[in-house]
C-alpha positions as CSV (number, residue, x, y, z in Angstrom):
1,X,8.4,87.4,25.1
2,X,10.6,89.7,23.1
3,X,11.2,89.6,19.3
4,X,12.9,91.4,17.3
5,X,13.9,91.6,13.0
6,X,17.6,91.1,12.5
7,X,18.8,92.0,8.7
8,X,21.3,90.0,7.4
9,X,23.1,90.9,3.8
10,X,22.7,87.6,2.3
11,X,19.2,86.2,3.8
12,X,17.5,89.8,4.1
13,X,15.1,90.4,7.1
14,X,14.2,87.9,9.3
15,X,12.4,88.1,12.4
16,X,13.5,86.5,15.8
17,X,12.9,85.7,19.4
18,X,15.5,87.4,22.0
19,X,15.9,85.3,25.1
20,X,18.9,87.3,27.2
21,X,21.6,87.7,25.2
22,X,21.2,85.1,22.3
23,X,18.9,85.8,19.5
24,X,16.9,82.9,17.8
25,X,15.3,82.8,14.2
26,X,11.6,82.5,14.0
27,X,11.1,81.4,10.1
28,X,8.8,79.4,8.5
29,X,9.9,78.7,4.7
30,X,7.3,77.0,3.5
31,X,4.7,79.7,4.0
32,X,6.8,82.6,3.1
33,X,7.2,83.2,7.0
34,X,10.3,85.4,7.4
35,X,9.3,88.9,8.9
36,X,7.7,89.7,12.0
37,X,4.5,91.4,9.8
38,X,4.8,87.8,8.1
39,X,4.0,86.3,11.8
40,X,1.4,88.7,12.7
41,X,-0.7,87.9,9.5
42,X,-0.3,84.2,9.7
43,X,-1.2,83.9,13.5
44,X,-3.9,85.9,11.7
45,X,-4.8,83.4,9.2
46,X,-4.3,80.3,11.5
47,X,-6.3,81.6,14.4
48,X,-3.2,81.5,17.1
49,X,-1.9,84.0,19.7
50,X,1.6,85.4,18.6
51,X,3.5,83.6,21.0
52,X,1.9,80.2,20.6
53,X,3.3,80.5,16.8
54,X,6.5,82.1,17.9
55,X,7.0,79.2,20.0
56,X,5.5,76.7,17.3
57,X,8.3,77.8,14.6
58,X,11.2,79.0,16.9
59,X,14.4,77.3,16.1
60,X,16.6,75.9,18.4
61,X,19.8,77.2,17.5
62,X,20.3,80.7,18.4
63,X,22.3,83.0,15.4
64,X,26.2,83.1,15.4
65,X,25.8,86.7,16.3
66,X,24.7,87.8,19.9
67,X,22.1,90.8,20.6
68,X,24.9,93.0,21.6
69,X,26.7,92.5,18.3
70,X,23.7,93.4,16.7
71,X,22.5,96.0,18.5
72,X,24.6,98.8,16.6
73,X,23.8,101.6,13.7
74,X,22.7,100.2,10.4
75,X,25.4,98.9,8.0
76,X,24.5,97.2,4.8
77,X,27.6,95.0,4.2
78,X,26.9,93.4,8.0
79,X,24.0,92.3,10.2
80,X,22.3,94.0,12.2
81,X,19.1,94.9,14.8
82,X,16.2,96.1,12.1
83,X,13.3,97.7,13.3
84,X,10.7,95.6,14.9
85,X,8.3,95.5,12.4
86,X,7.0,97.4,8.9
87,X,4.3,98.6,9.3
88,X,1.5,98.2,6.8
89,X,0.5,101.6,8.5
90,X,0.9,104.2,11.6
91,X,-1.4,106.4,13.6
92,X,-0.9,108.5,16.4
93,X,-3.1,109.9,18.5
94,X,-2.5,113.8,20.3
95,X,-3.5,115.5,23.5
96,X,-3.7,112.9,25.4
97,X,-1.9,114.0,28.3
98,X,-2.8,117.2,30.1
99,X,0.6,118.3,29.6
100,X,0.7,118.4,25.8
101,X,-2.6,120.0,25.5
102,X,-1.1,122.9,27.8
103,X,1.8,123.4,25.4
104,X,0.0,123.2,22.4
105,X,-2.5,126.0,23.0
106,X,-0.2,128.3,24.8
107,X,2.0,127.8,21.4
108,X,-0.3,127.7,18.8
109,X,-0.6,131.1,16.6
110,X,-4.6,130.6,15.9
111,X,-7.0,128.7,17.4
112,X,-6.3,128.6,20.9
113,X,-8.1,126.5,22.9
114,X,-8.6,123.3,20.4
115,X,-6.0,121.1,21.9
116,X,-7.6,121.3,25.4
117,X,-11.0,121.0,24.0
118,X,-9.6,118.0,22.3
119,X,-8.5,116.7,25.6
120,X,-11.6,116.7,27.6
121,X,-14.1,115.6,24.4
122,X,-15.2,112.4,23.8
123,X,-13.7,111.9,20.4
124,X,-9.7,111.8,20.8
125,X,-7.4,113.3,18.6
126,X,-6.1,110.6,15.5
127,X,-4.3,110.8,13.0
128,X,-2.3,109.0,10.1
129,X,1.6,108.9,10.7
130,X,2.8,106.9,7.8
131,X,3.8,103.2,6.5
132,X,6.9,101.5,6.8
133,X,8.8,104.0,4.3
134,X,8.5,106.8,7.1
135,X,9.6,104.6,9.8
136,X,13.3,103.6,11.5
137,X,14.5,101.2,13.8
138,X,16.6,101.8,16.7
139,X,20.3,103.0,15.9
140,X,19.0,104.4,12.8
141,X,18.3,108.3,12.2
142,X,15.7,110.2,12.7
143,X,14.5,113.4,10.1
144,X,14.8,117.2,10.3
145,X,13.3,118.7,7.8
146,X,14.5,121.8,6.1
147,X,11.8,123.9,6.4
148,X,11.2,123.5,10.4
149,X,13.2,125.0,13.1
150,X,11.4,123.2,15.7
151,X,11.3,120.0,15.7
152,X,11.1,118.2,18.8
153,X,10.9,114.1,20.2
154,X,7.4,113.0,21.2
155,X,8.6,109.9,23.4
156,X,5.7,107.2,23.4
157,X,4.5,103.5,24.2
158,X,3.0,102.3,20.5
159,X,1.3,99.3,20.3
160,X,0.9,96.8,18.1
161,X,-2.8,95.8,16.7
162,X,-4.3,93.3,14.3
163,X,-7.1,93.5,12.0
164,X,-9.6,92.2,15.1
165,X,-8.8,94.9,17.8
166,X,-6.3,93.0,19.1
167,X,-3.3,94.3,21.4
168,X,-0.4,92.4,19.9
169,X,2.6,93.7,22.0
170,X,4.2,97.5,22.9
171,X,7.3,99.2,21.4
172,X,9.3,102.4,22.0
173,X,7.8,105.4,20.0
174,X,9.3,108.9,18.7
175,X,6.5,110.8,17.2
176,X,9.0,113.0,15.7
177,X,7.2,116.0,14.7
178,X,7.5,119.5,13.1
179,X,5.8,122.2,15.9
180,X,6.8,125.2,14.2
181,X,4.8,123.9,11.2
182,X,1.8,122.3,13.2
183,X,2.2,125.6,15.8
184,X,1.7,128.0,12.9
185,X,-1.3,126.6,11.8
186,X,-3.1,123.4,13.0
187,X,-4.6,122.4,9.5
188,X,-0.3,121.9,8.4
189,X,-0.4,118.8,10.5
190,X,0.1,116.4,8.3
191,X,3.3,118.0,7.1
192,X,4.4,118.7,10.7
193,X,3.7,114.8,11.7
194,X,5.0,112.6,7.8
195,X,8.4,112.5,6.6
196,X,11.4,110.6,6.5
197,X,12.0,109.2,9.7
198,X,9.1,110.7,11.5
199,X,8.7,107.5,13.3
200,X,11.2,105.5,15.1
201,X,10.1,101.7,16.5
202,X,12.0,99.9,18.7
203,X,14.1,98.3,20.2
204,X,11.7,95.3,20.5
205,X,8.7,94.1,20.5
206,X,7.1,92.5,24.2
207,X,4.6,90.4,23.1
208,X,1.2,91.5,25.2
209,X,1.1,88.8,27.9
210,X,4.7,89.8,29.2
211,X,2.9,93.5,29.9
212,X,-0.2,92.6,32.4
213,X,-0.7,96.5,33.0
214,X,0.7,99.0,30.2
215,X,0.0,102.4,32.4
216,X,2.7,101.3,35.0
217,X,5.0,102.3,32.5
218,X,7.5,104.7,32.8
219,X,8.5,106.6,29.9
220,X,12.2,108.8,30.2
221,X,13.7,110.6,27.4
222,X,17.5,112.1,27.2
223,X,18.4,114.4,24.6
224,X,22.6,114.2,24.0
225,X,24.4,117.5,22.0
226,X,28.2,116.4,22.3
227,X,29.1,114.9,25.6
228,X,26.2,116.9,27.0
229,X,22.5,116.6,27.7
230,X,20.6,119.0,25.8
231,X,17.2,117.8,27.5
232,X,15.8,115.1,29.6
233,X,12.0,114.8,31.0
234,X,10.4,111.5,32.3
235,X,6.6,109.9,32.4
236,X,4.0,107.4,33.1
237,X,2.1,105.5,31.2
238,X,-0.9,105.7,33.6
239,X,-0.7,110.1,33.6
240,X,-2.6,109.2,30.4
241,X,-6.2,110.2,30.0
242,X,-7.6,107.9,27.5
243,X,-7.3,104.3,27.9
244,X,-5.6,102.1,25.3
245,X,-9.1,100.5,24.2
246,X,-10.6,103.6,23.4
247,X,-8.3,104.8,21.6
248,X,-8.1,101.9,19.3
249,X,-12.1,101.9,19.3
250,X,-11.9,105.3,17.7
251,X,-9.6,103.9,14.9
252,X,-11.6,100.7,13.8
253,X,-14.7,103.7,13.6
254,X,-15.6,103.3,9.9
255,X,-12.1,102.0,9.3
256,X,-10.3,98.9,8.2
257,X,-7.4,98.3,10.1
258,X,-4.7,96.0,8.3
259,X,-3.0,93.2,10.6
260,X,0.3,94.8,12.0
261,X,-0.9,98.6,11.8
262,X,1.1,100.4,14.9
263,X,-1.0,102.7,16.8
264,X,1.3,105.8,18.9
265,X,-0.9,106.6,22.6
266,X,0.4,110.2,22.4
267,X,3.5,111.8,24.5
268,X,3.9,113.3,28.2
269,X,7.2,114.7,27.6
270,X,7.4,117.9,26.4
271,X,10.6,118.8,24.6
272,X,11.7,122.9,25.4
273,X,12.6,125.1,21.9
274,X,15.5,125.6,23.3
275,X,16.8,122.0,22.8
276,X,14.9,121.8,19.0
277,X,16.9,119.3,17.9
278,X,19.9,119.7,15.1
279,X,22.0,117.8,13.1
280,X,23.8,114.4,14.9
281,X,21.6,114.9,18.3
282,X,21.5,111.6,20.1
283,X,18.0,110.9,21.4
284,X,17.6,108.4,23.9
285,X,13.7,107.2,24.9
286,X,13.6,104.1,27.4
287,X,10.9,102.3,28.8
288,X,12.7,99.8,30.8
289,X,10.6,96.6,30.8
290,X,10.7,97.2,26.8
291,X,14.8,98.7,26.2
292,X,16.1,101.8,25.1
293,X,15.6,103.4,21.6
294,X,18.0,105.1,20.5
295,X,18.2,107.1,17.2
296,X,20.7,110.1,15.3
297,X,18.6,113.0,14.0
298,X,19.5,113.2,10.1
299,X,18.7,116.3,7.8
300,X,16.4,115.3,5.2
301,X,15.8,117.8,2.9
């Protein structure tokens, strides 16, 4: 099952179930039911797997407006594709492909050695990437901050949790992240990894019984400057060390997890400094059996 959040100018966001190309509502108005973070917390409440309420409230009548039409950049005055989901909140976890722990020791300044230390411990790299206000959909922008030369796509499968532990569905990720910052000293994390638009979500969500194996994934990533590509790289899923469980094991540890918190399973695609993105690059991340998100880098500030 796929759903997705449409926005419309006059009703707001609402979420919606995508069956090919027609897109139906998924409301319920008496309980205040009208985002997808609404459905998550009342399957919640009532006990119910996601799709057994999606299918429960569904309506039968599809929008005017076909996923196609929708699936454009943000415009207030029209309807569109939103993100997924808002996400009450966002962690990420690093180094959890050999690949990234590689690059982030031969680039740090100090330190070197943590990130593959980090990759063969027992206790994975986590940490907090932001709430809703950080995040865009697909179509939307992504942010370069003004005090980072570097920064660079982190290309990931992100999954969905609720308050119990339990896989939800998967989305396409972009840890967008500051390197120059986090490579000039690990302990500037947190500014390399939370700003505007450090987190794109999309294009929709597969509800968890639609994926029976997550690591047979493929992840690809194209980088667009102009009418050329700047960078492309490709992954699996399964090249990942740590499996999905532990990972979210490791974030309930002396931690309460809100219902519709997105947890990002760390990247295998290692973006070059030579194509640090600028200004109105077009990044493209696809996992096919999810879609294609696609985003604008922005300069924030």
């Amino acid at each position: 099952m796929k759903l997705v959040q449409v926005y419309d100018p006059k009703r707001g966001i609402q979420a919606a179930k995508l069956e090919n190309d027609k897109v139906f509502p998924v409301v319920y108005e008496q309980k205040g039911v009208r985002s997808l973070l609404d459905l998550v917390q009342y399957a919640a409440a009532v006990k119910m797997e996601l799709p057994e309420v999606v299918d429960e409230l569904v309506s039968k009548e599809p929008l005017a407006l076909s996923w196609e039409s929708l699936n454009t950049a943000p415009e207030p005055g029209r309807p569109y594709l939103a993100i997924p989901i808002h996400p009450p909140e966002v962690w990420a976890c690093g180094v959890t492909y050999k690949k990234s722990a590689e690059f982030r020791d031969e680039d740090t300044q100090t330190s070197k050695g943590i990130y593959d230390y980090v990759y063969f411990a027992k206790r994975p790299e986590l940490f907090f990437k932001g709430r809703a206000g950080h995040c865009t959909g697909t179509n939307d922008f992504i942010g370069l901050r003004s005090d980072s030369k570097f920064t660079a796509v982190e290309p990931e499968l992100a999954v969905l949790i609720d308050s119990t532990k339990k896989v939800l569905g998967y989305m396409v990720a972009n840890d967008v992240s500051a390197w120059d910052i986090e490579r000039e000293n690990p302990l500037y994390l947190p500014q390399s990894k939370i700003f505007r638009g450090c987190c794109a979500l999309g294009p929709v969500l597969v509800t968890a019984d639609a994926v029976p194996d997550p690591y047979k994934l493929k992840v690809s990533c194209t980088i667009r400057r102009g009418t050329g590509i700047l960078f492309a790289g490709e992954t699996t899923v399964r090249m990942m060390k740590r499996r999905i469980e532990e990972l979210i094991d490791f974030l309930f540890l002396a931690n309460t997890v809100p219902d519709g918190t997105v947890l990002l399973t760390g990247t295998g695609i290692i973006q070059t400094e030579e194509a640090a993105l600028q200004e109105n690059d077009v990044v493209e991340i696809t996992i096919p059996e999810i879609g294609t998100l696609r985003n604008v880098a922005r300069r924030i500030g």
